[in-house]
VOKOL-86618 format. One record per residue: residue in three letters; y, z, x of N, C-alpha, C in turn. Coordinates in steps of 0.1 Angstrom, whole numbers, padded with zeros to 4 digits, always signed. Example, Ala and Ser with C-alpha at 12.3 -4.5 7.8 and 13.67 -1.06 7.14 Angstrom:
ala-0057+0078+0132-0045+0078+0123-0033+0078+0132/ser-0022+0071+0128-0011+0071+0137+0000+0079+0129/
//
This chain:
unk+0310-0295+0114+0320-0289+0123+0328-0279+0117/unk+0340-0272+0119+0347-0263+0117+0356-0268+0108/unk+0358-0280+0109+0366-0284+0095+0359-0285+0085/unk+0348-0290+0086+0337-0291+0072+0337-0278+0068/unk+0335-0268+0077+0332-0257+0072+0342-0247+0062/unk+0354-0252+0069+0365-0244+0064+0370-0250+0049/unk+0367-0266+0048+0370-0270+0034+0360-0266+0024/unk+0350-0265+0031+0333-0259+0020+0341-0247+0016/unk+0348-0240+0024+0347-0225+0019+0360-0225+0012/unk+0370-0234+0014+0383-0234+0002+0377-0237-0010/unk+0367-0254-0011+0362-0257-0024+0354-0249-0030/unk+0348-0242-0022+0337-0230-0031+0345-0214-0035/unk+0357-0213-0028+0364-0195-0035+0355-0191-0022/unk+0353-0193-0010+0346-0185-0001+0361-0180+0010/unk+0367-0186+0008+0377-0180+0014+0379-0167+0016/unk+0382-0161+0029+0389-0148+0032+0402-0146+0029/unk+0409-0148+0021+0425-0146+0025+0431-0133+0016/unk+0433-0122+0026+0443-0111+0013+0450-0116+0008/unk+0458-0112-0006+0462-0114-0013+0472-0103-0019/unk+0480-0107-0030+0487-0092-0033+0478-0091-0049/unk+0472-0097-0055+0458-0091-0066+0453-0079-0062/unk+0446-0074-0071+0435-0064-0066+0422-0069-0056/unk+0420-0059-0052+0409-0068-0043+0394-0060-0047/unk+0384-0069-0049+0370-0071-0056+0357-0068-0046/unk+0353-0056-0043+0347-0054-0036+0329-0053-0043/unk+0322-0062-0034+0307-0062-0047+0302-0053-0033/unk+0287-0050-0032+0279-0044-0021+0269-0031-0024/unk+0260-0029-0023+0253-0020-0022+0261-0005-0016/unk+0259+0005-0023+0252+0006-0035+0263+0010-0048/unk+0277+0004-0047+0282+0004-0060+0294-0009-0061/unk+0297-0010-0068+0308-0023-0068+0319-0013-0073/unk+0331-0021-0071+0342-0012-0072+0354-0023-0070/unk+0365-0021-0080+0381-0028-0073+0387-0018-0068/unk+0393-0026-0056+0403-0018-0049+0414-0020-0053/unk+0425-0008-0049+0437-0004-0054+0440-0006-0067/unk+0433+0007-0069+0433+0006-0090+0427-0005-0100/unk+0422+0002-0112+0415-0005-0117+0421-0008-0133/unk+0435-0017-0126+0440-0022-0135+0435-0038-0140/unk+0437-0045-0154+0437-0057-0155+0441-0063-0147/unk+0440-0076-0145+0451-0084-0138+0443-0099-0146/unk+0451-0111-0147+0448-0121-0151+0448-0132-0140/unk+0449-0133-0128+0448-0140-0114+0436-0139-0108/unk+0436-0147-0104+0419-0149-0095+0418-0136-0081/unk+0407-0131-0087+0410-0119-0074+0400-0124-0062/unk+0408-0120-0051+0400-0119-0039+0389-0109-0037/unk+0375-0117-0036+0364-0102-0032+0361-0110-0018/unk+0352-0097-0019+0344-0093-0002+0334-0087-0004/unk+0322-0093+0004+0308-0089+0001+0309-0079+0015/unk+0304-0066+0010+0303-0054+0016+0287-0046+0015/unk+0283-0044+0025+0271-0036+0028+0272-0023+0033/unk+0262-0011+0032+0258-0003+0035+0245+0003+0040/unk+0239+0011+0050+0225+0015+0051+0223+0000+0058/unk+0213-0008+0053+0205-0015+0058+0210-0030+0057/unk+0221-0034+0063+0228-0042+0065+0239-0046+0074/unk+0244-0052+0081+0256-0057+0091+0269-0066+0086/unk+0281-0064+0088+0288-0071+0083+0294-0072+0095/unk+0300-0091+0100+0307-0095+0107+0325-0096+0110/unk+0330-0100+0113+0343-0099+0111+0344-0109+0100/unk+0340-0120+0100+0345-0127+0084+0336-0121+0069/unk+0334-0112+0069+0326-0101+0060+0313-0109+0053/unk+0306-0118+0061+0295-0116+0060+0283-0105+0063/unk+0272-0107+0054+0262-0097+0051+0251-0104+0055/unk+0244-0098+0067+0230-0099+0067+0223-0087+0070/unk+0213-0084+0058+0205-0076+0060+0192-0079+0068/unk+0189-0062+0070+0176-0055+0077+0165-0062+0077/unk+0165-0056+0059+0150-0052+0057+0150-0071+0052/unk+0138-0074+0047+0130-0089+0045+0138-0094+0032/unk+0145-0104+0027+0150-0110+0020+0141-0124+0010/unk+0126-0122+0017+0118-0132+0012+0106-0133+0008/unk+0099-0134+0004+0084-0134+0002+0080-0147+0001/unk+0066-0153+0009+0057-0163+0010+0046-0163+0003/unk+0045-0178-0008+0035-0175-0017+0027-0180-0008/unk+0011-0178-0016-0001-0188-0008-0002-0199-0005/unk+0007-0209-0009+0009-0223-0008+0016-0227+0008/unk+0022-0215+0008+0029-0217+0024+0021-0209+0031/unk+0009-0209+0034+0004-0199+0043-0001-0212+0056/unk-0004-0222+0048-0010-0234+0060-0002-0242+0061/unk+0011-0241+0059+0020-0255+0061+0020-0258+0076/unk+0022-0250+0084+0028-0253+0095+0016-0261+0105/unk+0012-0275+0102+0006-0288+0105+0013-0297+0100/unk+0012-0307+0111+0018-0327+0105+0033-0326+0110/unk+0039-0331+0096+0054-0330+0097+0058-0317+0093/unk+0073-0314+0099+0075-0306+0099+0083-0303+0080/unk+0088-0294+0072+0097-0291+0061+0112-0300+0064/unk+0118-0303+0056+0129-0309+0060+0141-0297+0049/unk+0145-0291+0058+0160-0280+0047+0171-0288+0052/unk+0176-0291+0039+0192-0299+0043+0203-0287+0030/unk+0206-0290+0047+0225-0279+0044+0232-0286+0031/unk+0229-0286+0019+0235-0296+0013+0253-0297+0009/unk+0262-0281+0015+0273-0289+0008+0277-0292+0019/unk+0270-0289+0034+0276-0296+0047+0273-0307+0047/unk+0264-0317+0045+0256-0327+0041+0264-0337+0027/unk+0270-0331+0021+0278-0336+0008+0291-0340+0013/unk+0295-0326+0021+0309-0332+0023+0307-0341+0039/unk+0297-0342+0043+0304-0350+0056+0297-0367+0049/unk+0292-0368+0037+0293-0378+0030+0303-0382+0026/unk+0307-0371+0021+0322-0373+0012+0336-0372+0019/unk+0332-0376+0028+0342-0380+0042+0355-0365+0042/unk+0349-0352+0043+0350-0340+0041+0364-0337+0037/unk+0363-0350+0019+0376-0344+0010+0370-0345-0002/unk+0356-0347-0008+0350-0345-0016+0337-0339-0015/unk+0331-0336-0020+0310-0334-0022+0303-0343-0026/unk+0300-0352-0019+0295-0361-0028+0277-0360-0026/unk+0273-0363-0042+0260-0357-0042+0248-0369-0033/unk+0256-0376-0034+0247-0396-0029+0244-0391-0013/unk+0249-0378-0006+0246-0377+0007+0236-0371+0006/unk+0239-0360-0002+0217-0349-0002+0210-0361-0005/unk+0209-0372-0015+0203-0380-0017+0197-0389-0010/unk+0208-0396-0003+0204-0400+0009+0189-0401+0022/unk+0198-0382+0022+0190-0373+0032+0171-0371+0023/unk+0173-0373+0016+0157-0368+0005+0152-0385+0008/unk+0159-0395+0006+0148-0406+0006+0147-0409+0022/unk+0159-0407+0032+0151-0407+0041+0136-0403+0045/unk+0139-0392+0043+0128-0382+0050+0115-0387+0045/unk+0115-0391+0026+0106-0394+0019+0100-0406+0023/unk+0112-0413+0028+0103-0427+0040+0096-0424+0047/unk+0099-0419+0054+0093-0408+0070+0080-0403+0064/unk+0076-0396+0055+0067-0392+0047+0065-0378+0051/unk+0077-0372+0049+0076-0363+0049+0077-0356+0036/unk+0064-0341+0028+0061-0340+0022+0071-0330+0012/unk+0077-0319+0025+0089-0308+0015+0104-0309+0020/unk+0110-0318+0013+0123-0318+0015+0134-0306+0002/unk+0138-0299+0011+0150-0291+0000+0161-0295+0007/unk+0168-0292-0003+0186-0287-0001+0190-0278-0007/unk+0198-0265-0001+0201-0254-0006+0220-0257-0010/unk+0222-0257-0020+0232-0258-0025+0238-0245-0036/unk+0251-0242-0035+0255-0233-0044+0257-0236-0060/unk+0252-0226-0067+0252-0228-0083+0263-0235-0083/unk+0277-0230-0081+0285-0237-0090+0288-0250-0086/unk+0280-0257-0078+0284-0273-0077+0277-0276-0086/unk+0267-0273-0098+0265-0279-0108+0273-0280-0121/unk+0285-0274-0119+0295-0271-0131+0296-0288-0127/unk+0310-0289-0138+0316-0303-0144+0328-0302-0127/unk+0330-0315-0125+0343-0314-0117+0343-0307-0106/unk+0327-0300-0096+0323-0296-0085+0316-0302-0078/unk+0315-0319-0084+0305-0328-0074+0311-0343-0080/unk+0307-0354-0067+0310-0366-0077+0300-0368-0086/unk+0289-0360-0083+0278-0361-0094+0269-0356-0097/unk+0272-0348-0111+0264-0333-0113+0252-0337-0119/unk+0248-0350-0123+0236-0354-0130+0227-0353-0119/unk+0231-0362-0108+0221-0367-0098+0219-0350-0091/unk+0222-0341-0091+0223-0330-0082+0212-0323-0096/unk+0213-0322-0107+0203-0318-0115+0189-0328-0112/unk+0192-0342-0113+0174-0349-0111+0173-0345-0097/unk+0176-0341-0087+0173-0338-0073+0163-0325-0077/unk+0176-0310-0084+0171-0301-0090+0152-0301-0090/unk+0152-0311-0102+0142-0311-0114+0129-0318-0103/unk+0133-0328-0091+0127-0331-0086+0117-0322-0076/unk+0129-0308-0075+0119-0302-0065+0126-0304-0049/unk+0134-0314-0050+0144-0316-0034+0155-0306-0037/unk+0159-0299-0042+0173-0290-0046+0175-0281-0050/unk+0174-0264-0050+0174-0256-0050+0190-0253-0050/unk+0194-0244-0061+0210-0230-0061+0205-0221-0055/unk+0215-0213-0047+0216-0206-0041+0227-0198-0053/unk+0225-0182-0054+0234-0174-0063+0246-0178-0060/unk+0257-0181-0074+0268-0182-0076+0268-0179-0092/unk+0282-0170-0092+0283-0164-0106+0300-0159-0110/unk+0304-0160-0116+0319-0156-0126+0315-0144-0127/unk+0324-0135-0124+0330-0123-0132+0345-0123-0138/unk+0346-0125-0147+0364-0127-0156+0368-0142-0147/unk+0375-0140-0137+0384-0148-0126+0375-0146-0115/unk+0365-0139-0112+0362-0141-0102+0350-0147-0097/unk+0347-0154-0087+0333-0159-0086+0329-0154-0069/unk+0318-0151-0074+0308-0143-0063+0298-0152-0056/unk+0300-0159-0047+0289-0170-0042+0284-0161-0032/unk+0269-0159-0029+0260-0156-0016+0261-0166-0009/unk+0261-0160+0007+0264-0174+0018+0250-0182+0017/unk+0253-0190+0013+0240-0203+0010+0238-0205+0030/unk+0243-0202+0038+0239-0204+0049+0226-0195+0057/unk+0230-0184+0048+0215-0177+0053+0200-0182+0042/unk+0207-0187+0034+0193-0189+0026+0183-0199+0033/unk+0192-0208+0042+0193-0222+0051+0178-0217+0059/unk+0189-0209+0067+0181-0203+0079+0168-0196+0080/unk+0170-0188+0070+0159-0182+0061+0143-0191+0063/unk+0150-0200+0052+0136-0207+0047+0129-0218+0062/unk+0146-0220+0072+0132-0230+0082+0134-0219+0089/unk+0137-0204+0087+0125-0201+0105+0113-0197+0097/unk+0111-0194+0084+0101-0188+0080+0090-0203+0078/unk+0094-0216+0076+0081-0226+0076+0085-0232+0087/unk+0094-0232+0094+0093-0240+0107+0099-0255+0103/unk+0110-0253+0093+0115-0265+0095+0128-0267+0101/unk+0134-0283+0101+0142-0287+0109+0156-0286+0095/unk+0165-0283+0100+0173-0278+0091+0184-0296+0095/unk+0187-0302+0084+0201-0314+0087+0215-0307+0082/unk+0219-0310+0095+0231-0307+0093+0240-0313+0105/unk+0261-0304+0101+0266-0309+0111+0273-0296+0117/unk+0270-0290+0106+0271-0274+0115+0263-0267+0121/unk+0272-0258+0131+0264-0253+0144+0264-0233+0140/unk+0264-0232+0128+0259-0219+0122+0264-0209+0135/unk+0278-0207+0140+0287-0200+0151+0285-0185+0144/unk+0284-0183+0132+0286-0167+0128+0274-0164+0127/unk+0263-0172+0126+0250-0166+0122+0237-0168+0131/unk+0244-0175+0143+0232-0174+0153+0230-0165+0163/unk+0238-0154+0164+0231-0140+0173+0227-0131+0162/unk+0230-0133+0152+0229-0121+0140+0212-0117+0139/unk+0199-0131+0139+0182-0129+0137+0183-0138+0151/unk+0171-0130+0162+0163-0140+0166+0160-0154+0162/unk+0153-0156+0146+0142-0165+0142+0155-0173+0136/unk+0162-0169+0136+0179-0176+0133+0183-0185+0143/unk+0187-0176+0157+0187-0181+0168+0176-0195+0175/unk+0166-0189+0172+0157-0204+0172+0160-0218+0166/unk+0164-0214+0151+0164-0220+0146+0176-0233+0148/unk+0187-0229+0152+0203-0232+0153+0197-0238+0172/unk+0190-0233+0180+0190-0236+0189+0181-0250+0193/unk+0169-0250+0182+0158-0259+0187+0157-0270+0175/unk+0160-0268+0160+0162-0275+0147+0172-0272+0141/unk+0182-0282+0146+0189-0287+0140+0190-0300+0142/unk+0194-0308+0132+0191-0321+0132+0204-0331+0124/unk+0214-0337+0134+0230-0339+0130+0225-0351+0123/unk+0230-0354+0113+0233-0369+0107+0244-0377+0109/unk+0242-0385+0109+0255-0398+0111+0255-0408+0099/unk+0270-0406+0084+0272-0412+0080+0279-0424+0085/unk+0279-0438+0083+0281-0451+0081+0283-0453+0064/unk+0289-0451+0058+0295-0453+0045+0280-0449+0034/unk+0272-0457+0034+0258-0451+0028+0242-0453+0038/unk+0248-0457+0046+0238-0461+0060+0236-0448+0065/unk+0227-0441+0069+0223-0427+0073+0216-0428+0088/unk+0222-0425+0095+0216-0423+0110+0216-0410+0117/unk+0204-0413+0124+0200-0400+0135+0195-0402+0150/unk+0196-0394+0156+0195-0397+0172+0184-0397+0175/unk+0179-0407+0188+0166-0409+0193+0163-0396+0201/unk+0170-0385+0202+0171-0374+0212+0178-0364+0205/unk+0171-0356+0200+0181-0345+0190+0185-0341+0201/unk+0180-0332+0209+0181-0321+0222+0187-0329+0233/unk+0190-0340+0230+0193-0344+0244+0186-0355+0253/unk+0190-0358+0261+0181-0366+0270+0169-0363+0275/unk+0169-0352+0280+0158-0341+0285+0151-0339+0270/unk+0153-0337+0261+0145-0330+0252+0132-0342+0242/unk+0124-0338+0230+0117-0347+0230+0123-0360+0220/unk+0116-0365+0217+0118-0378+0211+0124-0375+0194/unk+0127-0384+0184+0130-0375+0169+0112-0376+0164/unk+0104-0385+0170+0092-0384+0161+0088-0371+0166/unk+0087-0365+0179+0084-0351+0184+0087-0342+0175/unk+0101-0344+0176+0113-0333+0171+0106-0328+0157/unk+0102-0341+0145+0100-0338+0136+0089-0329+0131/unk+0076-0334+0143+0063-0326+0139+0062-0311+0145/unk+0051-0303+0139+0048-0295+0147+0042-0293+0162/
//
């Protein structure tokens, strides 16, 4: 929901808020600080900015044009059986972490469910720096997830004071319209679903809400509704 969203983006430096710092502007095709390019030793506020072949919304997100992806050979036959399982992981962390922490035991969770289910490709797109010290209740388990092959970083990087995170929500979207999976989550991606069609699909027909119970994980017999299909439907192709 909108409060998950809005503490994800305090805890991560995704915040919009001017400031009286300089302000840090990254984007194609030059990076640059605004109003003079003096030192300063305070955390500066940036803003990801595009030009040419790109859109930027009022909360200065960037989605571009042109293709953002490439498909090895491995994914040319997936789309039979079950469907990919992409989990939102720091929406997924914090509505674990009763959305005043990240807690890593919720991607976890979400990976053995599915793995009961028998389903074969579970990710979670999560931002680099929740693998620092003191950005998760647990940076080990978020590396064996890593190493496992369930958990994927999405770019996050320091410059002096400042840190540059890419919206890990398009990486989301990205990867299930392009294999056709069911994305878990408890957000309703409000900035990024008229932005792509295959986006739009995606936010429209897979999404798949979870229900914590303290470590008990539940999901609805009717993702879509009454009218819509069953979750074993839901899941396959």
């Amino acid at each position: 929901g909108g409060g998950a969203r809005n503490r994800r983006e305090q805890a991560g430096g995704r915040g919009r808020h001017e400031g009286a710092g300089p302000l840090f502007t990254v984007g194609a095709p030059t990076t640059q600080f605004g109003r003079g390019g003096g030192c300063s030793t305070q955390p500066r506020v940036f803003r990801f900015t595009g030009t040419g072949a790109s859109k930027r919304g009022e909360q200065g997100k960037v989605v571009s044009v042109g293709p953002t992806m490439y498909v090895g050979e491995q994914g040319n036959n997936e789309k039979k059986g079950l469907r990919p399982i992409v989990i939102d992981g720091s929406n997924v962390a914090m509505s674990h972490g009763l959305h005043s922490v990240f807690s890593s035991r919720g991607i976890e969770l979400v990976v053995k469910y599915f793995s009961a289910r028998g389903h074969q490709k579970i990710v979670a797109f999560v931002p680099q720096y929740r693998s620092k010290p003191s950005q998760s209740t647990d940076r080990e388990l978020l590396e064996r997830l890593h190493k496992a092959g369930h958990l994927v970083f999405t770019p996050s990087r320091e410059v002096g004071s400042v840190r540059i995170t890419s919206y890990d929500d398009t990486f989301i979207l990205d990867y299930a319209a392009m294999h056709g999976g069911v994305v878990i989550t408890r957000d309703n991606y409000r900035d990024l679903v008229n932005e792509k069609e295959t986006w739009r699909e995606v936010v429209e027909k897979r999404i798949l809400m979870p229900t914590f119970v303290g470590d008990d994980i539940m999901f609805p017999h009717d993702p879509l509704g009454r009218n819509g299909p069953s979750l074993d439907q839901f899941l396959t192709f």
